[in-house]
N, C-alpha and C positions, 0 to 999 in steps of 0.2 A: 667491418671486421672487429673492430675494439668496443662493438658492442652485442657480441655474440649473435652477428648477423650473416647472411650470405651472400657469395658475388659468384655472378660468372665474368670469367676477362678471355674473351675471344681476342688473339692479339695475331700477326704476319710475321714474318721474317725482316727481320731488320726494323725490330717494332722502336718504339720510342724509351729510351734509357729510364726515362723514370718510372713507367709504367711495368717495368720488366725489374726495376729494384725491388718497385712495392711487391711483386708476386714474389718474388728471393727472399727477402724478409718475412713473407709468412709463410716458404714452404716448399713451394714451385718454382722453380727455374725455368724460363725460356731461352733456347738459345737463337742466335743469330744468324741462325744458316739457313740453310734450303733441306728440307729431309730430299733422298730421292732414292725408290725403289726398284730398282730395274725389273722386279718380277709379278712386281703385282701395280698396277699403273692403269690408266685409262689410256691407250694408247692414242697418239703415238708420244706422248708428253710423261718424263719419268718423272717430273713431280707432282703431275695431279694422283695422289695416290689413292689406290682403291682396299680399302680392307673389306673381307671378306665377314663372315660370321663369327667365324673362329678368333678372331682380332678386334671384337668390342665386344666389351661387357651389355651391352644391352640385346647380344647374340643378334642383331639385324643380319639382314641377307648379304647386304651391300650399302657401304656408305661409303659416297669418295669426298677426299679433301685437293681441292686446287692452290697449291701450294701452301706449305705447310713445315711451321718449325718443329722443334724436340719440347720433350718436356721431363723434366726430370726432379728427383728433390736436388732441395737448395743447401749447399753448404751451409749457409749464410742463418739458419734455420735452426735453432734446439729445441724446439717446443714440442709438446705432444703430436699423435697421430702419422701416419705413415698414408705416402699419398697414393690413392687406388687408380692403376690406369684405366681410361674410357677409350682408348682405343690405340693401339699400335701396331709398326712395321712387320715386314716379312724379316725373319735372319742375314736377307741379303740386302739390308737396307743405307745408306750411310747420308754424314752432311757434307753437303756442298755451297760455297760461299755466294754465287749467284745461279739463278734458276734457268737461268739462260745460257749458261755459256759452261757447260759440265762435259767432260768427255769420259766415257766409259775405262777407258785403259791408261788415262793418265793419271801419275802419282795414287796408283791404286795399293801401292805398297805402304803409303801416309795415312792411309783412309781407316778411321775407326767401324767396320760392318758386324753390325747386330740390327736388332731388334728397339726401337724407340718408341718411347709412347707419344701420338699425335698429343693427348689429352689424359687430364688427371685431376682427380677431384682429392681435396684433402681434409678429412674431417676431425679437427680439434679435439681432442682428449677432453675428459670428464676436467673443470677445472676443481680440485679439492677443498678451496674454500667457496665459491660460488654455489660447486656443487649441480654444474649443467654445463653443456655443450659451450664452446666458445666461441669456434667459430667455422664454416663453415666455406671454403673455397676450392670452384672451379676452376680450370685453367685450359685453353686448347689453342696450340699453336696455329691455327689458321680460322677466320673471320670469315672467308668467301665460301664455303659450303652452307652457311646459312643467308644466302644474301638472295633476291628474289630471283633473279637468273639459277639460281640451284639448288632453293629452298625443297622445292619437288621434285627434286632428283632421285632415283633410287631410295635410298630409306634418311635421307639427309635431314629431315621434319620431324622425322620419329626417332630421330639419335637428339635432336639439339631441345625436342618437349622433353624427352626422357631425361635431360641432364639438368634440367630446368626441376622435372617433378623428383629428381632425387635433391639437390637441393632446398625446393622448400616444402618438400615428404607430404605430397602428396592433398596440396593444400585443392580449395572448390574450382579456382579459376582453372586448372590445368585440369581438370574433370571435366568441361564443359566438353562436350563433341564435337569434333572439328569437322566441317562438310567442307571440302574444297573439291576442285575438278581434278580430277585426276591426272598427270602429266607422263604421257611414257616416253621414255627413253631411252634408249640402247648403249648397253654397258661393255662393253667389251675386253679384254685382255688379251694382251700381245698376242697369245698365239692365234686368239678367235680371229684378231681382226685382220693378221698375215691371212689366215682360212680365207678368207671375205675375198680379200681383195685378192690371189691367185685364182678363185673361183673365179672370179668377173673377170679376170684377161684369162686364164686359160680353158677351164673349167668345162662353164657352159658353150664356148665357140668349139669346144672338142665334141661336146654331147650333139651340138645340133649338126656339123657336119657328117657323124656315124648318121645321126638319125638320115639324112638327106642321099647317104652313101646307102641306106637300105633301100631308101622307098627309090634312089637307081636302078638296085640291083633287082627289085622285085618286078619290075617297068621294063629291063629291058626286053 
């Protein structure tokens, strides 16, 4: 960074103090919580969060993060450039001090609920005697959407090359074609996955008893 270079810092909730000074110092603030979404999630877990399209800058379909801090500018910070989010919360989103142990209606009236950005890039101002870019930093509260258990996850590959090729703009190495196998996976949100699983206890046992109640009635 003090040499007009780039970083990205994938960091967890309850990351390491000094790793979380040095992002505050140049811009970024991480904070120490748990984000958790109650409306937009991979269910049944409110803080693996799922943002939609509409909620990253690299317009993907779907990319979730499995547990995941804030990101915000840094007090601590007066230097040029204003940091651009890469992906945030739904309005009904807020932090939670462990990711285990949250209840929906407790101390809901302490609770800060908006909108936070998972991630955020910040890119340094023209310096005027230099006279070029200074410097250039990423930041994304959560490590484990890019880790091989869910690198190929919905669009989780093509959000974390994409932060990678705006960072260093587009240089040969991130041009090469990427051939991997494909992985699919089923994404679901809370109301889909309620649907699913009413379906399988009620659903179908209702459909096939009509169905077996006809072929009585046409038999007897």
């Amino acid at each position: 960074l003090r040499n007009s270079g780039s970083v990205l810092i994938m960091l967890d909730p309850e990351a390491p103090i000094s790793v979380v000074d040095l992002t505050a110092n140049h811009g970024l603030e991480v904070t120490r919580d748990y984000l958790i979404d109650p409306t937009s999630h991979v269910a049944p877990i409110k803080d693996n969060l799922l943002v939609p399209r509409s909620r990253n800058a690299l317009e993907l379909s779907q990319v979730f993060f499995p547990g995941s801090a804030a990101i915000k500018a840094s007090s601590q910070y007066s230097g040029p450039g204003n940091p651009i989010p890469l992906a945030w919360t739904s309005p009904s989103s807020f932090l939670q001090r462990a990711s285990d142990e949250y209840d929906l209606d407790d101390d809901r009236a302490q609770r800060t609920v908006g909108s936070y950005s998972i991630g955020a890039l910040l890119k340094a101002g023209i310096d005027s005697e230099q006279g070029e870019l200074q410097f250039k930093l990423g930041v994304i509260g959560d490590s484990d959407f890019a880790t091989n258990a869910n690198f190929l996850s919905a669009n989780n590959a093509e959000f974390f090359l994409g932060i990678i090729d705006a960072l260093v703009e587009d240089v040969e190495i991130v041009a090469i074609e990427r051939k991997v196998v494909p992985v699919r996976r089923l994404i679901l949100t809370r109301e889909q996955a309620r649907f699913i699983h009413i379906s399988a206890i009620g659903l179908i046992p209702i459909l096939l008893l009509l169905s077996t109640a006809m072929v009585w009635w046409r038999r007897r």
